[in-house]
C-alpha positions in Angstrom: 21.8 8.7 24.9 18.3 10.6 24.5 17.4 12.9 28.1 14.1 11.3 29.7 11.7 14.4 28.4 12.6 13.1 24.3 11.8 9.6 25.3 8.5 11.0 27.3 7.4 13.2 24.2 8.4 10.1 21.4 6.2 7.7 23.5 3.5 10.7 23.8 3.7 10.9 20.0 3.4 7.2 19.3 0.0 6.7 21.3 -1.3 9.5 19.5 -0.7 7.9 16.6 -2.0 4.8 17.8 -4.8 6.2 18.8 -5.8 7.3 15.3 -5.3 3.6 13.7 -6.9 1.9 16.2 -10.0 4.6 15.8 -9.9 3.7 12.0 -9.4 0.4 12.3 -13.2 0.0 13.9 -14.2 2.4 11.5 -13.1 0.1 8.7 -14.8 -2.7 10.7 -17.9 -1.2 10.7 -18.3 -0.3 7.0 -16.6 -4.2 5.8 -19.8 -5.5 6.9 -22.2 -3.6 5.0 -19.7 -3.8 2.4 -19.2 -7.6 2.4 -22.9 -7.7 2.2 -23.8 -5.9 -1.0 -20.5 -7.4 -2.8 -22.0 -10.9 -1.9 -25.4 -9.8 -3.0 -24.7 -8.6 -6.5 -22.5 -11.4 -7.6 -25.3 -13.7 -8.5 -27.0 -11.8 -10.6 -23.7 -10.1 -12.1 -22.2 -13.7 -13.0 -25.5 -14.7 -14.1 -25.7 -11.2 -16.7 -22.0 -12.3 -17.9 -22.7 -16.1 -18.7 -26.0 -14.7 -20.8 -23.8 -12.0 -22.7 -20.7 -15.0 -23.4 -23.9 -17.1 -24.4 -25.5 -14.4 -27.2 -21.9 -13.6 -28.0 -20.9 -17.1 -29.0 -24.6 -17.2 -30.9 -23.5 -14.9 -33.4 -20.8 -15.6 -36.0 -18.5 -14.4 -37.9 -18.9 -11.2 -35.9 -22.5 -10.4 -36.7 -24.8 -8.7 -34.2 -24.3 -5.3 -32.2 -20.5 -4.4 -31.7 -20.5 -4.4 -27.8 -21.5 -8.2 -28.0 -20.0 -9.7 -30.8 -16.9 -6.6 -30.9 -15.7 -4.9 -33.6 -13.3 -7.6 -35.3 -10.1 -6.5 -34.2 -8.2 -6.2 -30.7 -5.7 -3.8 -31.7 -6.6 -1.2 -29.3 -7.1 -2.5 -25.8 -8.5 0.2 -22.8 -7.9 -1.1 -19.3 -10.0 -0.1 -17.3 -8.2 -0.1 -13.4 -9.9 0.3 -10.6 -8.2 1.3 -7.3 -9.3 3.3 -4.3 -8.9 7.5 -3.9 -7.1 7.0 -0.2 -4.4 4.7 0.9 -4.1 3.4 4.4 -4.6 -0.1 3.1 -1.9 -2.7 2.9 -1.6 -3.9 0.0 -4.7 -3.0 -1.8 -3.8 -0.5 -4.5 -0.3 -1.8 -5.1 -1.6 -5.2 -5.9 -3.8 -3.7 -8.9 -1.2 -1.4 -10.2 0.9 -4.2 -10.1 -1.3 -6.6 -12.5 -2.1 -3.2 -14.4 1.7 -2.9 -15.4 2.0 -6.5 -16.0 -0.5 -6.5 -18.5 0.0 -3.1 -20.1 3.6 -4.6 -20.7 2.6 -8.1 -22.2 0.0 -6.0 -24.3 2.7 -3.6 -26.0 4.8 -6.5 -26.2 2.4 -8.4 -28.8 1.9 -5.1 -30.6 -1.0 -3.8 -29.6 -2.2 -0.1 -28.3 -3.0 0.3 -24.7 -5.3 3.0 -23.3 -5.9 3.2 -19.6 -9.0 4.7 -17.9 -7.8 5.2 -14.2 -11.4 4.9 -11.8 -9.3 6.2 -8.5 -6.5 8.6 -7.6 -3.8 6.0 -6.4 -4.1 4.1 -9.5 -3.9 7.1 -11.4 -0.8 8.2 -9.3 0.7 5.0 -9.2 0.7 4.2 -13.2 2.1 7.9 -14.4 5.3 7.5 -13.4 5.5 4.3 -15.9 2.8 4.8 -18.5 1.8 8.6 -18.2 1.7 8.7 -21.9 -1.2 5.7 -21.8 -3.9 7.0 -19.2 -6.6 9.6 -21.3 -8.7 10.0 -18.4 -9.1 9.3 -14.2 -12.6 9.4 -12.7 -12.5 9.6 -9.0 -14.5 10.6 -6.1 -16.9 7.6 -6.7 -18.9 6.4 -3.3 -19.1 9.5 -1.6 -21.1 9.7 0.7 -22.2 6.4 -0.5 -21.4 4.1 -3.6 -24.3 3.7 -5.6 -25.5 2.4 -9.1 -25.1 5.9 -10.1 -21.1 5.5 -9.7 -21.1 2.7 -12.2 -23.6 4.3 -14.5 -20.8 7.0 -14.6 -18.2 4.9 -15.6 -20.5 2.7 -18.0 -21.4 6.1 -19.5 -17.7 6.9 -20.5 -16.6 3.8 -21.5 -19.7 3.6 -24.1 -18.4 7.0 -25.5 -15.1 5.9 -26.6 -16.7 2.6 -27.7 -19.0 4.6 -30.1 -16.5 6.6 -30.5 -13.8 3.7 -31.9 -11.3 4.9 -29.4 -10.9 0.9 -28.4 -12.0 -2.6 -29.5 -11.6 -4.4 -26.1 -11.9 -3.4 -22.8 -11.1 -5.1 -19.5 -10.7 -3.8 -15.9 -8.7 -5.2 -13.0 -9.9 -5.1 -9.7 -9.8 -6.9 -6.3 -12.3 -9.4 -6.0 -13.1 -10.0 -1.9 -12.8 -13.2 -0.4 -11.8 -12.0 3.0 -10.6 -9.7 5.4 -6.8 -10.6 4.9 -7.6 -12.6 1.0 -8.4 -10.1 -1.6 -7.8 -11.6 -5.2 -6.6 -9.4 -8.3 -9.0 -10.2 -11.2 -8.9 -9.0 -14.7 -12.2 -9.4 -16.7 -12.9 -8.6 -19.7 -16.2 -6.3 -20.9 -16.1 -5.7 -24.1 -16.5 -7.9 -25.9 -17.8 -10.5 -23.7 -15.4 -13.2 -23.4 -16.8 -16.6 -24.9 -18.0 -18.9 -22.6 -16.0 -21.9 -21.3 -16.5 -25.3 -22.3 -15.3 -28.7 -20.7 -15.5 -32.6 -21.6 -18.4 -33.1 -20.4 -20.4 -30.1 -21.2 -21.2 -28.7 -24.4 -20.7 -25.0 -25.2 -23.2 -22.2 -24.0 -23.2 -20.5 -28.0 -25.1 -24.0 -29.1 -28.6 -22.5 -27.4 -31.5 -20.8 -29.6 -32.5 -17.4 -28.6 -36.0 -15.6 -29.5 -36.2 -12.6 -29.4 -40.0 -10.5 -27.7 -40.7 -8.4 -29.1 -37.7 -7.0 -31.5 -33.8 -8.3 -31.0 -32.4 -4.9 -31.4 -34.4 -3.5 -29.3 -34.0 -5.4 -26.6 -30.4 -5.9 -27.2 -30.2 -2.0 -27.0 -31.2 -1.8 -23.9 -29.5 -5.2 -22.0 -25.8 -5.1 -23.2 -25.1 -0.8 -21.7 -27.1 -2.3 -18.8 -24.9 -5.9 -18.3 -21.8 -3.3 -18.9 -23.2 -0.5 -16.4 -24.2 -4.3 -13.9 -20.5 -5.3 -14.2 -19.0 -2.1 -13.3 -20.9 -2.0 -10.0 -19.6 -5.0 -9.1 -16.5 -4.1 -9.6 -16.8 -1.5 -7.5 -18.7 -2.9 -4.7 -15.6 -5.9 -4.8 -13.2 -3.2 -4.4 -15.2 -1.3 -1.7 -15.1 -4.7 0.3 -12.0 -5.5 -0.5 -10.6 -1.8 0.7 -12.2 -1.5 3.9 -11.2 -5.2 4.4 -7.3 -4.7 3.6 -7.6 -1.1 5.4 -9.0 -3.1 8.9 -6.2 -5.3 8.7 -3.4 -2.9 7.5 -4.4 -0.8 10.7 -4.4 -3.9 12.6 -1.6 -4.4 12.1 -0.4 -0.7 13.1 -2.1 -0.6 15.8 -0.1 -3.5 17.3 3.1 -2.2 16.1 2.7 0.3 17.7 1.8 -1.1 21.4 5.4 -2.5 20.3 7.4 0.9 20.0 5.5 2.1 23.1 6.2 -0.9 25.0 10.2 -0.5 24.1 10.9 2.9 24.4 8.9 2.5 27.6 12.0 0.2 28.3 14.6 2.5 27.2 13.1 5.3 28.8 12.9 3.6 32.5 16.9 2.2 31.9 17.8 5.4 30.8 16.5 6.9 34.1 18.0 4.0 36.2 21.6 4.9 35.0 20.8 8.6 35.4 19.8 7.4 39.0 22.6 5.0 39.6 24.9 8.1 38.1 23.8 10.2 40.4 24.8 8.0 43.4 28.4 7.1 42.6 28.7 10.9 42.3 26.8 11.7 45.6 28.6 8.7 47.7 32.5 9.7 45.9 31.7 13.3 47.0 31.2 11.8 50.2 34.4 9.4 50.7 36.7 12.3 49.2 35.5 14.6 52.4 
């Protein structure tokens, strides 16, 4: 049985640690908010870019237009682009992506195709080398600090439109958590290049039917709006994950933080009945020392 001063130091070492993912926990807390607020702020806009760019897609045909709308007429080479955080500490946050990433990297290879992975974080990056080392060509991390801005995406965007230009890839799609809550984030994989055509139901009739104009040149325009809805969907991306992360990290340490109150709580118990049979020891000897004089 452990002496009284390991049981002291284990309980010692315990609420330190508590300490620190309690202390974490409210900083998570803190930055969800802010967070939870640009995430839900840019989705309009971001869903609204997408729907135009499935739209204009659908308008052209038989692959006519600029390459990063209407794509380059094959989907031989995929890059998947998977986005995951730099720091753990967070449930189930990166594990869930890498998860979907190997999923889909192995139903890619399966059809024949060439996979290519651009890792945007380190745990992604980490996680995915030990299966598909051979696939990643490039990790970008350090993105958000001190804060995550449009610049992060634009850095992304930036890369991404090399190797387009550069025909390293003809499609390219990135899975990310999407944020619904602080214990719901949901893996999504969305596709960017090209834009995926737009659905159509029963009772609706499909988005490619519409007319565009074009004020005051097509290309020119076009030029500037499809690196833009590409640099617009990256951000959000990023801004889901950033919710989604300091979401899954508030609960994850949560979660620690009342596991261990737990530990405490039992080797509190051990400790005190450990003492009471050192006492109770120490009586039997003291009172048979007695009876034997």
């Amino acid at each position: 049985m452990p002496s009284l001063k390991t049981y002291r130091l284990r309980i010692r070492s315990v609420q330190s640690t508590q300490k620190i993912t309690k202390a974490m926990k409210m900083v998570a807390a803190a930055k969800l908010r802010r967070a939870q607020e640009q995430a839900t702020a840019a989705r309009p806009y971001a869903e609204a870019m997408d729907n135009l760019m499935a739209s204009l897609g659908a308008s052209f045909k038989g692959g006519t237009g600029p390459k990063l709308l209407a794509g380059t007429g094959s989907d031989k080479v995929h890059l998947l682009i998977v986005a995951t955080a730099d720091r753990g500490l967070c449930g189930a946050f990166n594990s869930s992506i890498v998860r979907e990433a190997r999923r889909t990297i192995r139903a890619l290879m399966a059809e024949g195709k060439t996979v290519k992975v651009l890792a945007v974080g380190r745990k992604g990056r980490d996680q995915l080398r030990r299966d598909f080392a051979g696939n990643i060509v490039e990790t970008i991390t350090d993105l958000g600090r001190p804060r995550l801005g449009y610049g992060d995406a634009q850095k992304v965007a930036a890369r991404v439109l090399e190797m387009f230009e550069a025909g390293e890839f003809d499609v390219a799609s990135v899975i990310f958590n999407r944020f619904k809550s602080a214990m719901t984030q949901i893996v999504t994989r969305q596709q960017l290049i090209p834009p995926p055509a737009p659905e159509t139901t029963a009772t609706t009739a499909p988005a490619g039917g519409a007319t565009y104009e074009f004020e005051p040149d097509e290309s020119e325009i076009l030029a500037d709006l499809l690196p833009r809805n590409l640099t617009v969907q990256i951000f959000r991306v990023l801004l889901e994950n950033a919710a989604s992360f300091y979401g899954s990290q508030m609960t994850a340490m949560d979660s620690a933080t009342k596991n261990a109150g737990d530990m405490i709580k039992r080797l509190t118990l051990q400790m005190n009945r450990s003492r009471q049979a050192s006492i109770t020891k120490e009586l039997i000897e003291i009172i048979s020392g007695a009876e034997a004089v």
